[in-house]
N, C-alpha and C positions, 0 to 999 in steps of 0.2 A: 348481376344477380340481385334482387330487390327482396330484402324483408318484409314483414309485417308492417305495413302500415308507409311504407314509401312509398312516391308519388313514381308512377311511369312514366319515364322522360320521351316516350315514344319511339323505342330503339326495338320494333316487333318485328318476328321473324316473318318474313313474304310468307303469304297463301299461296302454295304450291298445287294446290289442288287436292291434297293429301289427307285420308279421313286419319281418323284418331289410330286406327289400326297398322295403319301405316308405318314401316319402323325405319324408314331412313327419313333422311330431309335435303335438300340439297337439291344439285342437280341430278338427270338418271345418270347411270350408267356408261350411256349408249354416247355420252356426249364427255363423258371422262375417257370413253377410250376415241372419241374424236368422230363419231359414227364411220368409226372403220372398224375390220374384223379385229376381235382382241388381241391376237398375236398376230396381226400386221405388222407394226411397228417396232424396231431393230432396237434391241439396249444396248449392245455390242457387236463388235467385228466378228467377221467368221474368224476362227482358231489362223491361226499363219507362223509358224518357228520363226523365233528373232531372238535376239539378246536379252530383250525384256518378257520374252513369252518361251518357255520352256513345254515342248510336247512329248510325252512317252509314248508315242505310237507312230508309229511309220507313217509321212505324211508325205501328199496326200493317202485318203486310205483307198485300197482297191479294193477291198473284201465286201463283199455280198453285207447288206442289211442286217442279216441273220445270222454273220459271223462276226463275232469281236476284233478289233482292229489287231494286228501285231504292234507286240511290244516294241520298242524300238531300242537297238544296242549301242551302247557308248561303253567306253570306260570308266569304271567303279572310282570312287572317291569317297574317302574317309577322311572328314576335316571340319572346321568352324561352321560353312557353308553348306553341308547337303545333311539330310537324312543319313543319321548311323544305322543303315541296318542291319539286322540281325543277323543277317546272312554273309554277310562280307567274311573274308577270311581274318579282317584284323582285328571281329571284333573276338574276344578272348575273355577268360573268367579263370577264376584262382579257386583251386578245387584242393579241400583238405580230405587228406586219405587218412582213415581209421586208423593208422599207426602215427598219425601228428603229423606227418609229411605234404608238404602244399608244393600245386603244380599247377602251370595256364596252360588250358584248355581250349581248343576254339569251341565258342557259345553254340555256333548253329547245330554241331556235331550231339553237343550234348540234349540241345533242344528235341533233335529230332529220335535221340534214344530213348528220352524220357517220355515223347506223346506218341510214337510207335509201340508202347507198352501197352496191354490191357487195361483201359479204364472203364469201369464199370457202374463208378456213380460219383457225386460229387466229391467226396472225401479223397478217391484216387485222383482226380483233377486238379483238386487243390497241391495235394502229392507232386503229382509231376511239374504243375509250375514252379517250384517252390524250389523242387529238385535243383534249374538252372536260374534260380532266385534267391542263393541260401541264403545273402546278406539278410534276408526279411522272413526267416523262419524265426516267429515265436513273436511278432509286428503283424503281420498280415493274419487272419482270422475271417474265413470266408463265407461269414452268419448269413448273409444273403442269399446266397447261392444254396448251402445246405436248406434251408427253410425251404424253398422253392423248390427244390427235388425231393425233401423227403415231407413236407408237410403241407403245401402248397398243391402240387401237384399230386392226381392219383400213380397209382404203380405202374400202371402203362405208358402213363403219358411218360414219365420218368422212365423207362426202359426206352422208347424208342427215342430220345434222346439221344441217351448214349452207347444204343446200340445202332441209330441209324445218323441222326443228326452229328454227335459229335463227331465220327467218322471221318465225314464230308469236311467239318471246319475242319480238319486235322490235315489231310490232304489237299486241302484250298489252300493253308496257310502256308506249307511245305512244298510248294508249287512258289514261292517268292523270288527265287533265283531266276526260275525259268518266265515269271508272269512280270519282273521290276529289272530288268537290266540295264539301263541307266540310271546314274544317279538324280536322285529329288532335291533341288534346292530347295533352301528354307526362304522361305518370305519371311523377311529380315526389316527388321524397321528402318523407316526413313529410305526406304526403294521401294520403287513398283515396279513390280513382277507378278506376272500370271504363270500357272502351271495348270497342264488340260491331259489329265490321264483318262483311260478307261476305264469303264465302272465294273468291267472283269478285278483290273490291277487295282482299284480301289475293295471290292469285296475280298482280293488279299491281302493286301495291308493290316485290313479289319477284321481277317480272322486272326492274324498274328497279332492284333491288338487285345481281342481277345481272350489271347493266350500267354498274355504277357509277356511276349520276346521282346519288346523293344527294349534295347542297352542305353543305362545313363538318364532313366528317365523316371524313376522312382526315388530318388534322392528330396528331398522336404527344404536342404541346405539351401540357403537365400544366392549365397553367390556360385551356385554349383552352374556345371555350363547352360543348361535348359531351366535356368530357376526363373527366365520369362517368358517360356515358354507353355501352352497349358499341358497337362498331362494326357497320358493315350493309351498306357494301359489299362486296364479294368480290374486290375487289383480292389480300386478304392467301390468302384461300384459296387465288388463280388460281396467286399465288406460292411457297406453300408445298410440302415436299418428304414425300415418305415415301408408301408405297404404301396405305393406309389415302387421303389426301389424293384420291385417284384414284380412290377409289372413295365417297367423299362426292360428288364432283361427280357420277360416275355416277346418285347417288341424287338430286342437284337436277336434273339434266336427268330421268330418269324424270319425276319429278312434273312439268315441265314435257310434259312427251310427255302426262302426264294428263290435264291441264289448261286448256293451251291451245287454243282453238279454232283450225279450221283456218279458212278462207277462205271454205269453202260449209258448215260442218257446225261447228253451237255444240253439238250432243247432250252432249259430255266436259263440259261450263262445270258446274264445282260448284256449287249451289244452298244451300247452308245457310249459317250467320254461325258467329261464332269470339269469344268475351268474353274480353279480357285484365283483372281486376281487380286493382289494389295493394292490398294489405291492410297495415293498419298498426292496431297496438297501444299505447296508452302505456306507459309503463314502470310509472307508477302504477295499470296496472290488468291488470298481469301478475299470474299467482299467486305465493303465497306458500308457496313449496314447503315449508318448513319448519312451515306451519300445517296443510299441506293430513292431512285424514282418511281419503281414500280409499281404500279396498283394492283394493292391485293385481289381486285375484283376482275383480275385477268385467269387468276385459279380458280376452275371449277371445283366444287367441294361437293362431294357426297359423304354423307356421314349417316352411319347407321349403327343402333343400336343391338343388331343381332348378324348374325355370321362372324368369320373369321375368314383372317386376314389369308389362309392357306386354301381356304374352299372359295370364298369369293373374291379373290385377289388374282385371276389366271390372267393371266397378261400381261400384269403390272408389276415393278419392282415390290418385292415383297421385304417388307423390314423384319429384321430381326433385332429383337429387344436384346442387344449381346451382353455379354461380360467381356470386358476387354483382355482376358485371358479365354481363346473361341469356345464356347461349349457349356461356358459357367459351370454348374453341377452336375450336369448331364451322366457324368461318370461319377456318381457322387450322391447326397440324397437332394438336392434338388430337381423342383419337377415344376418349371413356370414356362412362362413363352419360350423361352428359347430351348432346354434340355424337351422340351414337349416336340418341338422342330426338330429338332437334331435325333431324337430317337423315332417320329414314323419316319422320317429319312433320311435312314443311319447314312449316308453317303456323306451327310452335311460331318459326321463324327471324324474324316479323315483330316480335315482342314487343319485339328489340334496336335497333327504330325509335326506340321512345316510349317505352322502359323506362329512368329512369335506376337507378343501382347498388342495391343495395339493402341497407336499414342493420339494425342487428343484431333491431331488433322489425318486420321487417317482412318480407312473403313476396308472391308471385305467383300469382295462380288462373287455368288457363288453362283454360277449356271451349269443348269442340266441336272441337279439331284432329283433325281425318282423319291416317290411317295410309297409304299408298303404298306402301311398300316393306318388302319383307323381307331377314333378312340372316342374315350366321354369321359367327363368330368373336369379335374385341373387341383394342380397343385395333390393335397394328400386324396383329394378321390380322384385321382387319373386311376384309369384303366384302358387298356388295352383291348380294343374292338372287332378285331377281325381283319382281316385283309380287304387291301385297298387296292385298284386298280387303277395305276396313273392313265389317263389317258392324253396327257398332257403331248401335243406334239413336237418332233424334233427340228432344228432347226438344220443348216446345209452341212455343219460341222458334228451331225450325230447327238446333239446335247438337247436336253428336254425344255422347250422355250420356256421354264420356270427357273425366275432371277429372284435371285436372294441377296440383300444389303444389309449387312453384318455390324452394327454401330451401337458403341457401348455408352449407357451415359454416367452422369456421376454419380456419386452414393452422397446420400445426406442424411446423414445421425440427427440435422437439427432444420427442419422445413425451410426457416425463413431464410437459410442463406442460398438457397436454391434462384433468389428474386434480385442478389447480386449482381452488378453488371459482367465482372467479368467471368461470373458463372453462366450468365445466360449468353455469352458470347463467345464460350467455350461449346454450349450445348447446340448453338446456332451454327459455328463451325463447322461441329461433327455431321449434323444433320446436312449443311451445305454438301459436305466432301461425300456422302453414302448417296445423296441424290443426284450429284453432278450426271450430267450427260454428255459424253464424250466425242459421240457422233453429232456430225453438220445437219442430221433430221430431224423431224421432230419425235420431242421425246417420248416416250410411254408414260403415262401415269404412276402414281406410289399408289402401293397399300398399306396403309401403317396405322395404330394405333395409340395407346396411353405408353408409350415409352417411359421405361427407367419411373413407372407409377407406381412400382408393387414392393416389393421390398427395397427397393431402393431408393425410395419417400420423393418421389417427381411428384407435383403437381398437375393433375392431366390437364387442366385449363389454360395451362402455364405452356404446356409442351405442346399442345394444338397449338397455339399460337406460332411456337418458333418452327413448326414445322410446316407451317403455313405459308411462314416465310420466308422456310427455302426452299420451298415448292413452289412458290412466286419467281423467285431470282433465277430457280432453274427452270423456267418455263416447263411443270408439271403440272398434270390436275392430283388432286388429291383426293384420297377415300379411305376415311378414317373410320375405324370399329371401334365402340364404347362398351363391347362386350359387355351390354346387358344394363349400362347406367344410361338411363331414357335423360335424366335431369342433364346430362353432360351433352349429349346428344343436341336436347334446342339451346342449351347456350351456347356453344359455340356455333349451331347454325345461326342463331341471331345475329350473335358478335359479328360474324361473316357476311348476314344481312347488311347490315350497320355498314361496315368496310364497302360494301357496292353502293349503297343508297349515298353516303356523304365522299365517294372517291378517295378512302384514305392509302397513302402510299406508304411502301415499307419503313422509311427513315420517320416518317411519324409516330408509328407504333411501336417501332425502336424507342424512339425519344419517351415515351409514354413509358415503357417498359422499365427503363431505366430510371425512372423517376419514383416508381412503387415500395422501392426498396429502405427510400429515407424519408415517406412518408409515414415509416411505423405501422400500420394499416396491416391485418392477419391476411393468410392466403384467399380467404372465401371472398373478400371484397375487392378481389386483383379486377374482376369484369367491370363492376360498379365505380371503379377507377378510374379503367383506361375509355369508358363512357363519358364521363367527367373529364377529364383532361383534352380527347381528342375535340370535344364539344367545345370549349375552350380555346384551343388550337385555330380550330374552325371559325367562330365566332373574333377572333382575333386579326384572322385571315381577312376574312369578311369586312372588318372594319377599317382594313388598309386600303380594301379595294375602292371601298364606298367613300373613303378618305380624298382618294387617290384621282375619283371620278369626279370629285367636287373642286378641283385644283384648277386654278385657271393656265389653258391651255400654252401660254406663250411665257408661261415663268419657268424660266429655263434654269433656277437652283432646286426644283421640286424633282424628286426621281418617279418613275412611272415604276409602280407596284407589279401592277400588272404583268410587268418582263419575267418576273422573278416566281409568278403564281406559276405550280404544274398545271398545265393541259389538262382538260378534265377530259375524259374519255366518254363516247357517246354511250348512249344505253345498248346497245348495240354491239359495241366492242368491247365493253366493259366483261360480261358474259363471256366471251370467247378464247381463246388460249393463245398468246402469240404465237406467233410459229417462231423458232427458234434459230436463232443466229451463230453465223459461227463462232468457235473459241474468241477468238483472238478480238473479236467485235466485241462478242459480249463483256468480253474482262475489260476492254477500255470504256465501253459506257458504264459499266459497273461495279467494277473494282478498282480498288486502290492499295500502292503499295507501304501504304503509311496504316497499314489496319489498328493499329493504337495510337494513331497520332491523337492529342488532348484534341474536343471541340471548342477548349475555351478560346474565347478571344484575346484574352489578355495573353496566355502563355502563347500563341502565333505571332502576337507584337511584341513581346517583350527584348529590349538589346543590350549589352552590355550592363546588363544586372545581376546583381547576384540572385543566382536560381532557389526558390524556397526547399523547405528541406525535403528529401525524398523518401518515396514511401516506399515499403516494402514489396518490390514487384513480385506476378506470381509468374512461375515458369511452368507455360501451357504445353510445354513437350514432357509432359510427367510419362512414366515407365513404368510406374511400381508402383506400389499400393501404396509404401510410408510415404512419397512425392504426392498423390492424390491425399491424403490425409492432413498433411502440411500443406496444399492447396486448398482445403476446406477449411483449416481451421484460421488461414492467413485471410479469410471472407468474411471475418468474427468482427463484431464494430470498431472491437479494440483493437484489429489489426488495420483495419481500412481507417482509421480515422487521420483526416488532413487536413493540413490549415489554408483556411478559405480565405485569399488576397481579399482587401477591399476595394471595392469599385475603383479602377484607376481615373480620374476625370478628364475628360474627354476633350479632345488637344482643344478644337474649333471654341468650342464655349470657353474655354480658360483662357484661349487667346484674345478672344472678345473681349471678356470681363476686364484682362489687366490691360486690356487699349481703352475702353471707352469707359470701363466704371459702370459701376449696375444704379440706375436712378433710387433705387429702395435703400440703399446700403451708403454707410460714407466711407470716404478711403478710407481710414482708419480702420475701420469693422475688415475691409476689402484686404490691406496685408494680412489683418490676424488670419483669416479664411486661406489664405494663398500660404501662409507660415504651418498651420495646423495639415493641411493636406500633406506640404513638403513632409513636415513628421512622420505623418502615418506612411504616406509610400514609403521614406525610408526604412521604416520600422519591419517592412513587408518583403520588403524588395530588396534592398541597401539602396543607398544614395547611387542614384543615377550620373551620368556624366554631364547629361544634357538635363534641364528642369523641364519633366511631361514629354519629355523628348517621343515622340511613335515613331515607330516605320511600318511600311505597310506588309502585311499576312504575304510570307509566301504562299505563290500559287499551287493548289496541290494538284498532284500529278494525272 
């Protein structure tokens, strides 16, 4: 990014052919999806029952298109491990009778006497949740909910509510026994496990969601059993305030209006399934971004300043900006990327069943959620538009070929630690492990945008980059939406120009990255930076080769530079997307199991020394809010600050000097020199065994 009055160093974005009107840049399209049809290409396996993949429907399915698959029956289970629900016979509640007298009661029983009663408008619905929710009479207050039926809405629309709509959700919901007979494992941290219901059994859950039947899941208590879990009844939403609030629920009643059957006519009952899978990565089999070779200029990039990532994104993994509790405010007064997703397709809102939090290497795949509802605006002017017609097609397993990656980033109360390294190699992770590509084909493209930029104080210049580049590593093209910012738009197509015209590779930009953070330098000057320093890099590159080409050919103590330069890729291939290697290839050209091993060289040689003092490491398996809070604040100068060895002197030259003596210097001078080093190293190191003693850098792996 260049001021007033700075010189152009010549880092302009390619002439694309593009008038001013124009609102992407980049490449089309047509070559982001490979000029193959959009949903040609596979992001996952068809559905198949296994240990790691849990299916509620009879598999495979024999039913007609047009009929929803059967449930499928297992044995019930009440324990650490599945969904408590509602309906089990264990789960039970403690009921005080009007003469003082207390007695347990089973929940479902009481559930279903209290929402088989007459309810006539909001005030009796709040009633009857309430009824088998006493613990939260006179805590829960349902201002949202009244607003919208008795002020918000006219008299009619508010009578056929609850004379025709809430009906239907009452008998959808009470249908749980017969629509969930097996148990729901929880996607539990630190496993990957998928689970693939149908979106029948899904729009039951969610009317019981609803209606607040879920047990043990209303409690605020930090260590209670689900305190990492996100919440899933609508308690919190019914109560919440703000005109955005009013118009989410407008979008869950829609999709119930969808959804539920009436009384003589199932024609509306969705028929296809919905796969939620945890993905998790070790930490030891993260890349090693600082080894990594790839040039960024093998990612195609389209980037544009208008659309969104849900209407022009069909094909492509679609990111969702998460909270790492699934849903963020959704059920709540928040209304931003994600609670915007998750309510035109309310399917995405089951996930916060059986989803617990989610830790820094690990993401959410959600395939086959149907779309409902269309909208305008964002944040406090959302509104609710009308009905939407997915027409997204199914894949062989019944699921809508619309893939969703669920990846939460971090919160920063203070900008500049967001430029940290091990912040950005946290953010680099996340983004690795939500775009991995699992299958041996090649992969589908991302659609993703200003991640973790909006209240959660990301840098978008910052986050295009890292997700650039692990869209690189994962042999992705990428296409990024600036929702409406044209300025963010040509700079980072530049910066992306720049990256092809001089072949920079990812451990470059890494190395650049990492370097911003102790040059003091504000976030606006992050471009103007990594300009400068890559140019630098380059120019340095350059000077070895041209060094190296002037060396006479037969002096065999001279090393040839040249071994060590990357392959520059033709114009040609530069442009085009590798095709994609298997697992097991790709992690040994490009990962390593040392992912925080130090780059320095001195701490790879060092032996038999005493080690300098250590710094306060951060542990990137956080879980919980107060561990991500104490990860940010451990990113402050005063906690990252360390003591920097001094240059340890360099065996070959020391060895020289004390054989033959430096012709400028007399002995004399030449001890004092060789006495004040020993000093210093000692002072640094401790006293070595051996004087200057090296060995050489193990090999890494």
């Amino acid at each position: 990014m260049l001021g007033d009055g700075e010189e152009d160093t010549g880092h302009n974005a390619a002439d694309n052919g593009q008038n001013e009107d124009t609102t992407w840049r980049g490449c089309c399209m047509d070559e982001i999806y490979r000029n193959l049809d959009p949903f040609e290409l596979d992001h996952l396996a068809p559905v198949k029952p296994s240990d790691s993949h849990t299916v509620l429907h009879h598999f495979p399915i024999r039913e007609d298109d047009s009929i929803p698959p059967k449930p499928l029956k297992s044995h019930p289970k009440w324990d650490a491990f599945h969904v408590r629900l509602p309906c089990s016979n264990k789960s039970q509640y403690p009921v005080v009778a009007e003469d003082g007298t207390s007695s347990i009661e089973n929940r479902w029983e009481m559930i279903e006497k209290a929402l088989l009663r007459p309810i006539e408008n909001s005030r009796d619905l709040e009633s009857a949740i309430l009824s088998y929710n006493t613990k939260y009479e006179g805590h829960w207050t349902f201002r949202a909910l009244h607003k919208l039926f008795e002020e918000e809405l006219d008299e009619d629309e508010s009578r056929v509510f609850f004379e025709d709509l809430l009906p239907r959700v009452i008998r959808l919901a009470l249908r749980l026994p017969e629509l969930v007979q097996a148990p729901i494992p929880l996607l539990k941290q630190g496993k990957c496990h998928a689970i693939t219901l149908t979106q029948e059994q899904i729009s039951c859950l969610l009317a019981n969601a609803f209606l607040c039947t879920y047990p043990r899941r209303n409690t605020l208590k930090k260590k209670s059993e689900y305190s990492t879990f996100p919440d899933i009844n609508f308690n919190r939403l019914f109560q919440s305030s703000g005109s955005a609030v009013l118009e989410k629920i407008k979008c869950i009643c829609h999709y119930f209006r969808r959804v539920c059957p009436t009384e003589n006519d199932r024609s509306n009952v969705p028929t296809g399934c919905v796969t939620f899978e945890r993905r998790i990565i070790p930490l030891a089999e993260l890349p090693n971004w600082s080894a990594s070779c790839r040039p960024l200029a093998v990612t195609p990039l389209h980037i544009n300043s208008a659309g969104t990532i849900e209407d022009q994104g069909g094909g492509l993994l679609q990111v969702d900006f998460a909270n790492k509790f699934l849903g963020g405010g959704v059920l709540g007064g928040g209304c931003v990327q994600e609670e915007i997703r998750f309510v035109i397709c309310p399917e995405l809102i089951v996930s916060k069943l059986f989803t617990e939090c989610l830790r820094p290497s690990e993401a959410l795949v959600m395939v086959g959620c149907e779309r409902y509802s269309n909208y305008s605006g964002y944040a406090n002017t959302f509104q609710w538009d009308g009905n939407h017609e997915d027409m997204t097609p199914r894949d062989s397993s019944r699921r809508r070929m619309c893939h969703i990656v669920a990846i939460d980033a971090l919160l920063f109360h203070q900008s500049s630690h967001q430029y940290r390294e091990e912040l950005m190699l946290r953010e680099l992770n996340k983004a690795y492990v939500g775009f991995f590509h699992p299958l041996s084909t090649t992969a589908p493209g991302v659609a993703s945008g200003n991640w973790g930029c909006g209240a959660f104080g990301g840098d978008a210049n910052l986050k295009a980059l890292l997700q650039l580049m692990a869209c690189t590593v994962t042999s992705r093209p990428l296409v990024y939406f600036t929702f409406g910012n044209e300025e963010l738009r040509d700079e980072v197509h530049k910066m992306h120009t720049y990256f092809i015209e001089n072949n920079i590779l990812v451990k470059e930009l890494w190395t650049v990255l990492k370097r911003f953070h102790a040059s003091k330098l504000s976030g606006n000057e992050l471009y103007k930076f990594i300009y400068c320093e890559l140019d630098k890099m380059k120019r340095s590159q350059q000077e070895k080769i041209d060094k190296t080409e002037t060396l006479p050919n037969n002096d065999p103590t001279q090393t040839k530079v040249e071994a060590k330069e990357p392959k520059a890729l033709s114009p040609s291939k530069s442009l085009s997307p590798k095709p994609s290697t298997s697992l097991n290839a790709k992690r040994s050209l490009e990962e390593s199991l040392d992912v925080f091993a130090s780059t320095s060289s001195e701490a790879e040689n060092k032996t038999n020394v005493t080690p300098p003092p250590k710094v306060k490491t951060i542990d990137l398996s956080i879980s919980d809010d107060s561990d991500t809070d104490q990860m940010l604040v451990a990113a402050t100068d005063r906690a990252c600050e360390t003591l920097t060895p001094s240059k340890k002197p360099d065996k070959q030259s020391t060895a020289t000097t004390a054989k033959h003596g430096s012709p400028n210097v007399s002995k004399p001078r030449q001890r004092t020199l060789l006495e004040m080093l020993d000093q210093t190293y000692n002072q640094i190191t401790g006293p070595a065994t051996k004087r200057y003693c090296v060995t050489k850098s193990p090999q890494k792996p």
